[in-house]
PQR file with spaces between the fields and no chain letter, atoms N, CA, C, O and H, PARSE charges and radii, in Angstrom:
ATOM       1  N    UNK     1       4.995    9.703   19.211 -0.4000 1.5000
ATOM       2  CA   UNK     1       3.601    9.832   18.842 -0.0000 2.0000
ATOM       3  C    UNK     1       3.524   10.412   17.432  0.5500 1.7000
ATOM       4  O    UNK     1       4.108   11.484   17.269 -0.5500 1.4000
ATOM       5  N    UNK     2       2.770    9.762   16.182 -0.4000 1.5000
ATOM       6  CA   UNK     2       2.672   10.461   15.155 -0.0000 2.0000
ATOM       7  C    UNK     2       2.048   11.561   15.286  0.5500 1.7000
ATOM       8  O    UNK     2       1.574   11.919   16.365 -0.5500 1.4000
ATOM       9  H    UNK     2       2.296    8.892   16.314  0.4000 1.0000
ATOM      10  N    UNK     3       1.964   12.268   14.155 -0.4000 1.5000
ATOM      11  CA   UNK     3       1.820   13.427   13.778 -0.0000 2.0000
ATOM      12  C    UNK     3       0.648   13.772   13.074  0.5500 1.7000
ATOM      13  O    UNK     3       0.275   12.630   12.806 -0.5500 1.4000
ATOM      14  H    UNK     3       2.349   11.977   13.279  0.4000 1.0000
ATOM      15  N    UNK     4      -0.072   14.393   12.656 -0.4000 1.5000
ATOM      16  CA   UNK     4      -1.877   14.225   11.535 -0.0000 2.0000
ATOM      17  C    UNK     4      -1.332   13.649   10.214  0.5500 1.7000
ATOM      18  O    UNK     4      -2.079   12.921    9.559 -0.5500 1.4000
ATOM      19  H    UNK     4       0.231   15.321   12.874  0.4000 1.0000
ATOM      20  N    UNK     5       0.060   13.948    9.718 -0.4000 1.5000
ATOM      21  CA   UNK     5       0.576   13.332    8.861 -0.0000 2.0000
ATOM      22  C    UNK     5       0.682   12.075    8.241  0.5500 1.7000
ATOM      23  O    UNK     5       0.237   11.598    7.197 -0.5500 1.4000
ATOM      24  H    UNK     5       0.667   14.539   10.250  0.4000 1.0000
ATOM      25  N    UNK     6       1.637   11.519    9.481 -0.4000 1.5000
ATOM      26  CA   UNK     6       1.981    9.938   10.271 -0.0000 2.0000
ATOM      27  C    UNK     6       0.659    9.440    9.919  0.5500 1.7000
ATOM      28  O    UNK     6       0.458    8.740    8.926 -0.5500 1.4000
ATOM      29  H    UNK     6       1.999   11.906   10.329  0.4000 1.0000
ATOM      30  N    UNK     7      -0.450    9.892   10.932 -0.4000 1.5000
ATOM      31  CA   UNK     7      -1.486    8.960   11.407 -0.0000 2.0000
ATOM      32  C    UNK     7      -2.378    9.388    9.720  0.5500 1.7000
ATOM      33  O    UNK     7      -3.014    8.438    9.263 -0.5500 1.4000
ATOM      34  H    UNK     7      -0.287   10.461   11.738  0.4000 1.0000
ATOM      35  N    UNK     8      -2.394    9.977    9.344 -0.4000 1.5000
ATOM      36  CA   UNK     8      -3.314    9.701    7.803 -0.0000 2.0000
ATOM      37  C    UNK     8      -2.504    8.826    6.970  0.5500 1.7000
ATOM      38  O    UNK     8      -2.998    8.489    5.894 -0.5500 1.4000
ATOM      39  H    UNK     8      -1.878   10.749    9.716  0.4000 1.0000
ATOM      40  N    UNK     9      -1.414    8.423    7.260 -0.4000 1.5000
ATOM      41  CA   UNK     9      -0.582    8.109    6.104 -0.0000 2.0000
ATOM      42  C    UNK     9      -0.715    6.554    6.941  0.5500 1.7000
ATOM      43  O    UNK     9      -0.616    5.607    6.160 -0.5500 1.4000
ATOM      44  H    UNK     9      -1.012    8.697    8.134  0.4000 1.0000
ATOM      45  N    UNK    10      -0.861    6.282    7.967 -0.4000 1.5000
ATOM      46  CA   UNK    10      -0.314    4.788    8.981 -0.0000 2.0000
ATOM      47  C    UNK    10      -2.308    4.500    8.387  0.5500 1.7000
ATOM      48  O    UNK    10      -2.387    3.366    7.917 -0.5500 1.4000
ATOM      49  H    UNK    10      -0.942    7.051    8.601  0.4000 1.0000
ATOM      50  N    UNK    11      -3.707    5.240    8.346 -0.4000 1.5000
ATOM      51  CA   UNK    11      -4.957    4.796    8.066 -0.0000 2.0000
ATOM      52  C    UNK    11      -5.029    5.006    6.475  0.5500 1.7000
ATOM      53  O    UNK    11      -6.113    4.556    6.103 -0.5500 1.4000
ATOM      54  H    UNK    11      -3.643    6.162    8.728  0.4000 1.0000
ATOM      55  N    UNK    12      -4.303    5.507    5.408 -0.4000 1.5000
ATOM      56  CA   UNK    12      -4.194    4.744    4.257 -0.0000 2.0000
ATOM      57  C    UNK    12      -3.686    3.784    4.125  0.5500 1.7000
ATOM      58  O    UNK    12      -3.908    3.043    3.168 -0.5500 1.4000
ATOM      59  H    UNK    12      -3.422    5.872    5.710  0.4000 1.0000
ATOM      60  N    UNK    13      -2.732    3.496    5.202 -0.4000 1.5000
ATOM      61  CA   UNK    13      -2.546    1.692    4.028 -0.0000 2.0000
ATOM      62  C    UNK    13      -2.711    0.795    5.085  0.5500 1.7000
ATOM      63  O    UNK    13      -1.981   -0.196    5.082 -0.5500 1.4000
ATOM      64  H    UNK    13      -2.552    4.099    5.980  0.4000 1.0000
ATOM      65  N    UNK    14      -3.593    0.949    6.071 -0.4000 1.5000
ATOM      66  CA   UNK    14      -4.027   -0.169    6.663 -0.0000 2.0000
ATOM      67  C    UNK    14      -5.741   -0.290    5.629  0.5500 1.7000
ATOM      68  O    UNK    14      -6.144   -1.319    5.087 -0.5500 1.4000
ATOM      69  H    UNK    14      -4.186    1.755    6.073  0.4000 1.0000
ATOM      70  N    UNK    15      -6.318    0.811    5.622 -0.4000 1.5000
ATOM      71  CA   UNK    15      -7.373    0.476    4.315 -0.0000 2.0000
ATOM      72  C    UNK    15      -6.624    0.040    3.092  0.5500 1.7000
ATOM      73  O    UNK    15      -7.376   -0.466    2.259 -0.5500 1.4000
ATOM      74  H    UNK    15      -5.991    1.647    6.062  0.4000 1.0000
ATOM      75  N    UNK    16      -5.386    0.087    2.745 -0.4000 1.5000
ATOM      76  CA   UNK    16      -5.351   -0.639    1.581 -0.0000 2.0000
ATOM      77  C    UNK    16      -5.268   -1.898    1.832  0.5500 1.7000
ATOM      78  O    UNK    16      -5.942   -2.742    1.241 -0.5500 1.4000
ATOM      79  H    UNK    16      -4.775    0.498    3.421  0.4000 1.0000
ATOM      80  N    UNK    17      -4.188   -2.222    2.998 -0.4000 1.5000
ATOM      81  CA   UNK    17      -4.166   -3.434    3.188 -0.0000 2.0000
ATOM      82  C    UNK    17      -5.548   -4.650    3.421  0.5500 1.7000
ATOM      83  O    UNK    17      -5.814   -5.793    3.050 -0.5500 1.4000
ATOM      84  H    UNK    17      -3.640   -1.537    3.478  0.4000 1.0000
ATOM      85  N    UNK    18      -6.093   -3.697    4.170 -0.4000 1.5000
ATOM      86  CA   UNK    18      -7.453   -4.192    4.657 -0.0000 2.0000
ATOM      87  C    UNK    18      -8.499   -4.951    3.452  0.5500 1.7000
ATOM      88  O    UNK    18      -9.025   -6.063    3.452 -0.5500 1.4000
ATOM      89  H    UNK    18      -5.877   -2.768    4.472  0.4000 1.0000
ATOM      90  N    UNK    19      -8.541   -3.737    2.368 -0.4000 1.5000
ATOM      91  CA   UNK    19      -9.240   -4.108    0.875 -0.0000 2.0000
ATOM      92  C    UNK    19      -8.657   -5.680    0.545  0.5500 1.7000
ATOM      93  O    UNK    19      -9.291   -6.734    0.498 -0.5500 1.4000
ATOM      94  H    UNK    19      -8.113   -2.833    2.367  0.4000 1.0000
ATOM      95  N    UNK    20      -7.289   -5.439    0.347 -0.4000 1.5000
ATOM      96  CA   UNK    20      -6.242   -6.542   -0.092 -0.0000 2.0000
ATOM      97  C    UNK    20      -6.530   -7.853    1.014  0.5500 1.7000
ATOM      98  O    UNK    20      -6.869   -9.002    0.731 -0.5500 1.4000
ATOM      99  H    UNK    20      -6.774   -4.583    0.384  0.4000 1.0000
ATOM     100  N    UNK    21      -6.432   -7.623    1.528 -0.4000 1.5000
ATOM     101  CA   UNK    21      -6.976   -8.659    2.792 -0.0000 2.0000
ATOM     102  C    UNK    21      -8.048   -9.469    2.199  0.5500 1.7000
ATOM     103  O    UNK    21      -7.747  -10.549    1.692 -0.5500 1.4000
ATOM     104  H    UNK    21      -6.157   -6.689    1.757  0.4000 1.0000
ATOM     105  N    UNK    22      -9.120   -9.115    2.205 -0.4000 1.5000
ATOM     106  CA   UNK    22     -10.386   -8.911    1.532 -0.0000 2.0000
ATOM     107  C    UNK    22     -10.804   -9.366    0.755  0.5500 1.7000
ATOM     108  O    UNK    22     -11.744  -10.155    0.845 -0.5500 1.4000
ATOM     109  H    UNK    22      -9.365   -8.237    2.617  0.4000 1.0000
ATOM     110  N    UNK    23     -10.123   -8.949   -0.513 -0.4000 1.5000
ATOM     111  CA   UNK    23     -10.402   -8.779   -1.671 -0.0000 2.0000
ATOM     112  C    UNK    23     -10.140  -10.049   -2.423  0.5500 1.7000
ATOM     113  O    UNK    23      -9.143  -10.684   -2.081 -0.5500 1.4000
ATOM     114  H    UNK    23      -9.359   -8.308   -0.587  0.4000 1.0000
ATOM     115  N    UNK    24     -10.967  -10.568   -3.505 -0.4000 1.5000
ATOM     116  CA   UNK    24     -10.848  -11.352   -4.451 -0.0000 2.0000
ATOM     117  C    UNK    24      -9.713  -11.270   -5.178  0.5500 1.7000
ATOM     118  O    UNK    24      -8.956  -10.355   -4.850 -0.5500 1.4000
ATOM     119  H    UNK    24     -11.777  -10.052   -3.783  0.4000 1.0000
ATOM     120  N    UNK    25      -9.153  -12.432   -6.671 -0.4000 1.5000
ATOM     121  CA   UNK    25      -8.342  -11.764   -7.103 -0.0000 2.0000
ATOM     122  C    UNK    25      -8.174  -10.545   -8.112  0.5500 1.7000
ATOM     123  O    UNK    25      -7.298   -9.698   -8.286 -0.5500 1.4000
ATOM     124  H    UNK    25      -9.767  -13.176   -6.937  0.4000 1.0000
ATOM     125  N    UNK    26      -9.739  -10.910   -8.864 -0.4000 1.5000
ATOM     126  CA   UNK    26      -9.908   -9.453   -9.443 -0.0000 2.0000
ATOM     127  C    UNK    26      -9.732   -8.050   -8.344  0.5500 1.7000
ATOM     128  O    UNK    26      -9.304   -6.975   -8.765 -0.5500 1.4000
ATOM     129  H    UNK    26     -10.451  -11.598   -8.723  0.4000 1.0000
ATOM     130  N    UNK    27     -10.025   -8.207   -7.284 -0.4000 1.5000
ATOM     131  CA   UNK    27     -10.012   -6.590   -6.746 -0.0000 2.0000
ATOM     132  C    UNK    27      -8.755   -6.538   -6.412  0.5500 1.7000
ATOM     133  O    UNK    27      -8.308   -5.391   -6.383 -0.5500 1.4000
ATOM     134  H    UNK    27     -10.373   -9.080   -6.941  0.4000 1.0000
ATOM     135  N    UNK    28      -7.643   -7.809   -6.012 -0.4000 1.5000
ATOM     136  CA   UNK    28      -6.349   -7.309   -5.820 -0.0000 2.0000
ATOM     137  C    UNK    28      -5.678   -6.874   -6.753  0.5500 1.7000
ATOM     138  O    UNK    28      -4.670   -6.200   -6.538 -0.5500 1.4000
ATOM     139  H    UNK    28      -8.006   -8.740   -6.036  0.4000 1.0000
ATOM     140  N    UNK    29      -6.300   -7.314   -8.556 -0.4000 1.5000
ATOM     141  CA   UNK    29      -5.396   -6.624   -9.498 -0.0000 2.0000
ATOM     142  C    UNK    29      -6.087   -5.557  -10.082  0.5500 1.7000
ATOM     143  O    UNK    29      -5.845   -5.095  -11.196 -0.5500 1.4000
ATOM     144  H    UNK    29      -7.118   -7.862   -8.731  0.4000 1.0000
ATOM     145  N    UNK    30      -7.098   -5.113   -9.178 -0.4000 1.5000
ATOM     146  CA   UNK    30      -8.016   -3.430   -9.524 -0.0000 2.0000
ATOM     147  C    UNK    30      -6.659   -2.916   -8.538  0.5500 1.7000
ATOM     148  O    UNK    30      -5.810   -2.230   -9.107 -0.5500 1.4000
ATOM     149  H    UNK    30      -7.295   -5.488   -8.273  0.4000 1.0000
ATOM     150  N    UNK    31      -6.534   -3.129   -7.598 -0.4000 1.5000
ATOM     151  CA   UNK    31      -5.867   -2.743   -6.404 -0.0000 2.0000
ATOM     152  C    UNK    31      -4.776   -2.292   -6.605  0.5500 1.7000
ATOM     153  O    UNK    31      -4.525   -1.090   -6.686 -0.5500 1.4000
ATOM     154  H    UNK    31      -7.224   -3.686   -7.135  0.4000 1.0000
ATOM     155  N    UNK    32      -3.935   -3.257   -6.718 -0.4000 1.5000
ATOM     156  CA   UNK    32      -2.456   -3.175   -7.748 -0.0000 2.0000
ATOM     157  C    UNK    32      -2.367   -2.399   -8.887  0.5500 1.7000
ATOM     158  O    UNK    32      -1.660   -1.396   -8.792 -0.5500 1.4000
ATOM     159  H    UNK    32      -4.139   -4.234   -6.652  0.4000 1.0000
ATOM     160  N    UNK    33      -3.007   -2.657  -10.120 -0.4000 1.5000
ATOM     161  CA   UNK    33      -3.473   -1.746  -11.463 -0.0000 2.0000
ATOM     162  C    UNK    33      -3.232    0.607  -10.666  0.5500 1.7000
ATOM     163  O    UNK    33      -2.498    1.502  -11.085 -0.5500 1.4000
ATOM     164  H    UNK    33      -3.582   -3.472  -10.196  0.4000 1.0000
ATOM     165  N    UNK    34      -4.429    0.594   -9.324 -0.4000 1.5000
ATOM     166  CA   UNK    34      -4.007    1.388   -9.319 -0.0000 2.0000
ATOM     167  C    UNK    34      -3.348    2.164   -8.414  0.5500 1.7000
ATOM     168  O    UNK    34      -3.465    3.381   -8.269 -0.5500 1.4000
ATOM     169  H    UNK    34      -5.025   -0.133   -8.983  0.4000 1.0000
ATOM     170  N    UNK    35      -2.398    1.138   -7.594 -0.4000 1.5000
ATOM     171  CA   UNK    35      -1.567    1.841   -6.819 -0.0000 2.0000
ATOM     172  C    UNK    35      -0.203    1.870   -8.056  0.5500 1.7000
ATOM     173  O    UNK    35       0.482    2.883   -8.198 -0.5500 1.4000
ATOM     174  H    UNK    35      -2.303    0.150   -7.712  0.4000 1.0000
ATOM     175  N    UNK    36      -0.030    0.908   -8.678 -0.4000 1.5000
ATOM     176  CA   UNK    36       0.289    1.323  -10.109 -0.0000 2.0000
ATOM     177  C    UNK    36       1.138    3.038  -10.973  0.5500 1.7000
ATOM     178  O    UNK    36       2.181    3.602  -11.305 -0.5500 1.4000
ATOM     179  H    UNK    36      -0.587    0.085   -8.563  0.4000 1.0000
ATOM     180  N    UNK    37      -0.609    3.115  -10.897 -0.4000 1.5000
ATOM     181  CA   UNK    37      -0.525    4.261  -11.728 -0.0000 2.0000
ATOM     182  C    UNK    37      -0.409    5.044  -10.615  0.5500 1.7000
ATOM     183  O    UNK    37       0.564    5.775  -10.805 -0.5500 1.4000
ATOM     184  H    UNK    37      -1.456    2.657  -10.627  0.4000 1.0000
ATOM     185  N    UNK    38      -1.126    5.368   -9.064 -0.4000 1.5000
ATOM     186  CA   UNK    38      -0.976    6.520   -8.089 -0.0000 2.0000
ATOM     187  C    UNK    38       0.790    6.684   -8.083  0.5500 1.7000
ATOM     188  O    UNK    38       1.340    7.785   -8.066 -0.5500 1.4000
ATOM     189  H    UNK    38      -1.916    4.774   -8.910  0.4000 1.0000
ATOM     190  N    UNK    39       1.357    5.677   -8.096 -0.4000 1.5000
ATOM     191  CA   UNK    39       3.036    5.612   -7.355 -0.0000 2.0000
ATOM     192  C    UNK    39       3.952    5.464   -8.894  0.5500 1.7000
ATOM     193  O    UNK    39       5.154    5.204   -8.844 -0.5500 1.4000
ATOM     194  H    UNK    39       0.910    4.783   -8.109  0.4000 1.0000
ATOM     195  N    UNK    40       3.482    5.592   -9.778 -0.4000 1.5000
ATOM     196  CA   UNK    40       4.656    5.131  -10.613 -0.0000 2.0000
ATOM     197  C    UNK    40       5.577    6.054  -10.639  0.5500 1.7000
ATOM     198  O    UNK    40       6.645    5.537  -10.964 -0.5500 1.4000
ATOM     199  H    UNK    40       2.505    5.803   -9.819  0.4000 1.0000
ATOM     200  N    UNK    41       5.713    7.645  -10.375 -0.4000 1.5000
ATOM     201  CA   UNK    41       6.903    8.512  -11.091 -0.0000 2.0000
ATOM     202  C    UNK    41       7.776    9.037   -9.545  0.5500 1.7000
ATOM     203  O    UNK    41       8.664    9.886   -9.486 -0.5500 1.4000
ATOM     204  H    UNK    41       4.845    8.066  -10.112  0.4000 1.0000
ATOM     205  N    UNK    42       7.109    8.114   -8.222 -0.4000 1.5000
ATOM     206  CA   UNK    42       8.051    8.174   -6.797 -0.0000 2.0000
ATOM     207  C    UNK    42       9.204    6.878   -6.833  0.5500 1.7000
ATOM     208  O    UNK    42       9.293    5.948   -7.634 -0.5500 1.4000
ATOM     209  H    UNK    42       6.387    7.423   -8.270  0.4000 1.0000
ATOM     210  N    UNK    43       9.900    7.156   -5.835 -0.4000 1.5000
ATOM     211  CA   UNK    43      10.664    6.233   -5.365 -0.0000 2.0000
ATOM     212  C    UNK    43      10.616    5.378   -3.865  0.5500 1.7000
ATOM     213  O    UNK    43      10.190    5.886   -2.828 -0.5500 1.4000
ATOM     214  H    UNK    43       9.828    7.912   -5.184  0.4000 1.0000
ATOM     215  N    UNK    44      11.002    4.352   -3.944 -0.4000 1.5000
ATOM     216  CA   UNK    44      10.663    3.137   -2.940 -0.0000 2.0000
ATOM     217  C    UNK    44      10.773    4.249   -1.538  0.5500 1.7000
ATOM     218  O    UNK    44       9.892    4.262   -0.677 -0.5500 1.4000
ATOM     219  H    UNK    44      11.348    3.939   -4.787  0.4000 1.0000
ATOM     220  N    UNK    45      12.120    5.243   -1.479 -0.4000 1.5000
ATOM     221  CA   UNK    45      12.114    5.700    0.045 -0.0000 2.0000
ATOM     222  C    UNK    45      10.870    6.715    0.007  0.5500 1.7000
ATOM     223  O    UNK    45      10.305    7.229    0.973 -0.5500 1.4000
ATOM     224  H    UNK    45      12.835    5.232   -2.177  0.4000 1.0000
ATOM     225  N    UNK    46      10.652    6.836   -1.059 -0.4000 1.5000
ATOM     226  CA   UNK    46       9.148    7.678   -0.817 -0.0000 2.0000
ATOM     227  C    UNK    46       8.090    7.296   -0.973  0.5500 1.7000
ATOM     228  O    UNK    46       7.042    7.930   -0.849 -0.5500 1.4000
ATOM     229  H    UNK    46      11.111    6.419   -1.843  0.4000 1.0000
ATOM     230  N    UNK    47       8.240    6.189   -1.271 -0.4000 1.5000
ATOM     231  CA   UNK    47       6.767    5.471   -0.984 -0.0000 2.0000
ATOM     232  C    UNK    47       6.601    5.017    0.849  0.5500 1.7000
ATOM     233  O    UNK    47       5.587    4.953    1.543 -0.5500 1.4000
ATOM     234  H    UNK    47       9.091    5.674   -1.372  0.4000 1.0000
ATOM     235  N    UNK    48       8.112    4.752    1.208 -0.4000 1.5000
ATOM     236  CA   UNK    48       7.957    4.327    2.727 -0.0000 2.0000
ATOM     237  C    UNK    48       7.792    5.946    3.414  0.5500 1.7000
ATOM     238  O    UNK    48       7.496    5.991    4.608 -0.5500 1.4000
ATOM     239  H    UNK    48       8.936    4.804    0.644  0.4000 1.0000
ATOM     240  N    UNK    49       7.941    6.965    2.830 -0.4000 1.5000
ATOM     241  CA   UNK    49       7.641    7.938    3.365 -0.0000 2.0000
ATOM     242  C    UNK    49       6.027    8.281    3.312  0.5500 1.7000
ATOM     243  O    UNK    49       5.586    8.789    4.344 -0.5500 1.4000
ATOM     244  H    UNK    49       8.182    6.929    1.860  0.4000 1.0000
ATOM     245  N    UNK    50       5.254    8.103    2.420 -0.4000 1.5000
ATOM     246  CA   UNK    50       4.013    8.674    2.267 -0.0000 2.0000
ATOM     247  C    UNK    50       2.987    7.259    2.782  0.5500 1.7000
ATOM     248  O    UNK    50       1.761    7.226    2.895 -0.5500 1.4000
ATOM     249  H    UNK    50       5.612    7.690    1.582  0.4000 1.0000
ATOM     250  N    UNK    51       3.884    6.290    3.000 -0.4000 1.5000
ATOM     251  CA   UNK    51       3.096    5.234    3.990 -0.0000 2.0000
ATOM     252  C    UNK    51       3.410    4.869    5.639  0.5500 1.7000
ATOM     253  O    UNK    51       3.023    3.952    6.363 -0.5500 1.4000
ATOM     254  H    UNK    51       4.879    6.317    2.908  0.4000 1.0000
ATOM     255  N    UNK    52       4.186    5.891    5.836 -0.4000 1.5000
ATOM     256  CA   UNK    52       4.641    5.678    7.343 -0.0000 2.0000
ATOM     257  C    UNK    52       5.535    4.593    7.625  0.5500 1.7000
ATOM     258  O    UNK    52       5.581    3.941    8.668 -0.5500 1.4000
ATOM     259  H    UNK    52       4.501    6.636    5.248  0.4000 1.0000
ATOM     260  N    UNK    53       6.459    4.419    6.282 -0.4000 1.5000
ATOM     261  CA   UNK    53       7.382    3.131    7.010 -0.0000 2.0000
ATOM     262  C    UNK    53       6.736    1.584    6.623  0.5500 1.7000
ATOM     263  O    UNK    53       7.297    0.495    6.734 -0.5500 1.4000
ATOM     264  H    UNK    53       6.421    4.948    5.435  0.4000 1.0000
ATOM     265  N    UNK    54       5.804    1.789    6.291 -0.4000 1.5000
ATOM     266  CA   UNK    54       4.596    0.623    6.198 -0.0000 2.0000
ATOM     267  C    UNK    54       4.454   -0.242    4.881  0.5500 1.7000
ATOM     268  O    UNK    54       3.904   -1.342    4.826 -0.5500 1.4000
ATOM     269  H    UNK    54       5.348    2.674    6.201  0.4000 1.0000
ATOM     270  N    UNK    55       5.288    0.723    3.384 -0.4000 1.5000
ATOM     271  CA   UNK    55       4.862    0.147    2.281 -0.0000 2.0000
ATOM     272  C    UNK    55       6.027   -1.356    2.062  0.5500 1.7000
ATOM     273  O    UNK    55       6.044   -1.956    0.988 -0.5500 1.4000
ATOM     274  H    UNK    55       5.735    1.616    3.428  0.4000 1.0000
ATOM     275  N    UNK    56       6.822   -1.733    3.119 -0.4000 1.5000
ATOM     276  CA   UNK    56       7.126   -2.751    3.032 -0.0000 2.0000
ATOM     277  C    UNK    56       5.779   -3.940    3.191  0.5500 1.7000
ATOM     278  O    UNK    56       5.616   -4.835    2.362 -0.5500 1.4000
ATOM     279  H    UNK    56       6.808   -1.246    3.991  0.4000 1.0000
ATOM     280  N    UNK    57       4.946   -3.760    4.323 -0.4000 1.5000
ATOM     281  CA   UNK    57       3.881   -4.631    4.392 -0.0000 2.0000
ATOM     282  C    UNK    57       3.097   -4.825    3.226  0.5500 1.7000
ATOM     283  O    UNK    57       2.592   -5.942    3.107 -0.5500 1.4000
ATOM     284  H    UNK    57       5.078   -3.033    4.996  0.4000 1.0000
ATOM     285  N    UNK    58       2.869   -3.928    2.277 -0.4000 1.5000
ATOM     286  CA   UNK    58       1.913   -3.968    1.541 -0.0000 2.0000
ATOM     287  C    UNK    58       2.642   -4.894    0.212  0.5500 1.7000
ATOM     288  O    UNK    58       2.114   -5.957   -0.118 -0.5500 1.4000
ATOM     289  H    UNK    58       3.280   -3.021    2.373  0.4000 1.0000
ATOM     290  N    UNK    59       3.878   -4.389   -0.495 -0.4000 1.5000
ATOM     291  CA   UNK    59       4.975   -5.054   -1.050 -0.0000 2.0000
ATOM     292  C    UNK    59       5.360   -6.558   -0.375  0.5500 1.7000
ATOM     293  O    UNK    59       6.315   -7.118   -0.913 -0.5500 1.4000
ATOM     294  H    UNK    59       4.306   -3.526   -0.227  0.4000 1.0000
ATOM     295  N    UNK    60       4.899   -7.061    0.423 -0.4000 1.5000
ATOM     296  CA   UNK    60       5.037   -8.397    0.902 -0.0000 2.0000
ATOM     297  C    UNK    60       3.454   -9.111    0.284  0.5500 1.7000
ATOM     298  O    UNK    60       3.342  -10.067   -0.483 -0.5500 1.4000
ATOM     299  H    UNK    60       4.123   -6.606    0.860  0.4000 1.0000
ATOM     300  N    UNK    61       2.626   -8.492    0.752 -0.4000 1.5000
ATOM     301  CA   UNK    61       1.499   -9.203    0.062 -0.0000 2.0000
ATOM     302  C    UNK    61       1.647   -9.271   -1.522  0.5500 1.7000
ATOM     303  O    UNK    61       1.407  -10.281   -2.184 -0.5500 1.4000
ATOM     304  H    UNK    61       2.717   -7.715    1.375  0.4000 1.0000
ATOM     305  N    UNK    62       2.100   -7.988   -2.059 -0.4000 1.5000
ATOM     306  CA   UNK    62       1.607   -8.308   -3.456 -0.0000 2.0000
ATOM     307  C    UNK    62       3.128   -9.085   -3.971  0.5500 1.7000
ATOM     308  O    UNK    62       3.521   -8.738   -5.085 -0.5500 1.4000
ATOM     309  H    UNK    62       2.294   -7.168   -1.522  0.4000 1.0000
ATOM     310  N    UNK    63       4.080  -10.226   -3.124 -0.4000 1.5000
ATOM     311  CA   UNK    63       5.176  -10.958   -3.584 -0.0000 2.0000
ATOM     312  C    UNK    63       4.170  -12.242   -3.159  0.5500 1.7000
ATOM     313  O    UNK    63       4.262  -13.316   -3.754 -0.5500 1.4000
ATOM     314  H    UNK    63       3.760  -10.507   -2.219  0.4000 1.0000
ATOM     315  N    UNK    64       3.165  -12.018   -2.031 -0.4000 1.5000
ATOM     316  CA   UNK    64       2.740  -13.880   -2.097 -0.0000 2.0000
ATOM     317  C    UNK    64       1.746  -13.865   -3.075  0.5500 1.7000
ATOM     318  O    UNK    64       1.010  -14.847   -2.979 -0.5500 1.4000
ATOM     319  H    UNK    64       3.091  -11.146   -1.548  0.4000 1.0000
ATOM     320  N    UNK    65       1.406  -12.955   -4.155 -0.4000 1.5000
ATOM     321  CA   UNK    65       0.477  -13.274   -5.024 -0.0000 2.0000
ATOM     322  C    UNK    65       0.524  -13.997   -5.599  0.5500 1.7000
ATOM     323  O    UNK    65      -0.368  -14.793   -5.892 -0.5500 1.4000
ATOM     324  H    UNK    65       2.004  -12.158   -4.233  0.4000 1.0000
ATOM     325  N    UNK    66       2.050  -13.933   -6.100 -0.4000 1.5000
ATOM     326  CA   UNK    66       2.615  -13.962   -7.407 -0.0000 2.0000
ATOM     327  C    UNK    66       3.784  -15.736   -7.212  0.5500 1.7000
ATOM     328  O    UNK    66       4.561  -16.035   -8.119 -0.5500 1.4000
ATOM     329  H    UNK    66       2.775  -13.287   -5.862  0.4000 1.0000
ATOM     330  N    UNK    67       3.605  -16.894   -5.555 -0.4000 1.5000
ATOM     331  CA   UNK    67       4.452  -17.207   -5.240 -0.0000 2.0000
ATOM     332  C    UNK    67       3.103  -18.084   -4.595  0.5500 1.7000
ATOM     333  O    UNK    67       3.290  -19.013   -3.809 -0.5500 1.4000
ATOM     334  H    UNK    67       2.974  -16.651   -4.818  0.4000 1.0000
């Protein structure tokens, strides 16, 4: 069972995903632009840390953008 941690971190990036879902292509490259700048000075195992394991899903969408 997550943790208040887990579970804030598992309902940020289902709202990101969700936006991205959503979203036109301007808002996916508002989107991108600033997860960008939020994540640039972490690393990939800490990005899967502060997304619950999850920022592989989100990194799959923004590869069929571009494909």
């Amino acid at each position: 069972m997550p943790n208040a941690r887990q579970e804030a971190s598992l309902t940020q990036i289902r709202r990101l995903l969700s936006r991205w879902d959503q979203g036109s292509t301007k808002a996916r490259r508002q989107i991108l632009l600033d997860f960008i700048e939020l994540h640039k000075s972490i690393t990939e195992p800490e990005l899967e840390t502060e997304f619950a394991q999850s920022a592989s899903l989100f990194f799959t969408r923004i590869s069929k953008l571009f494909f």
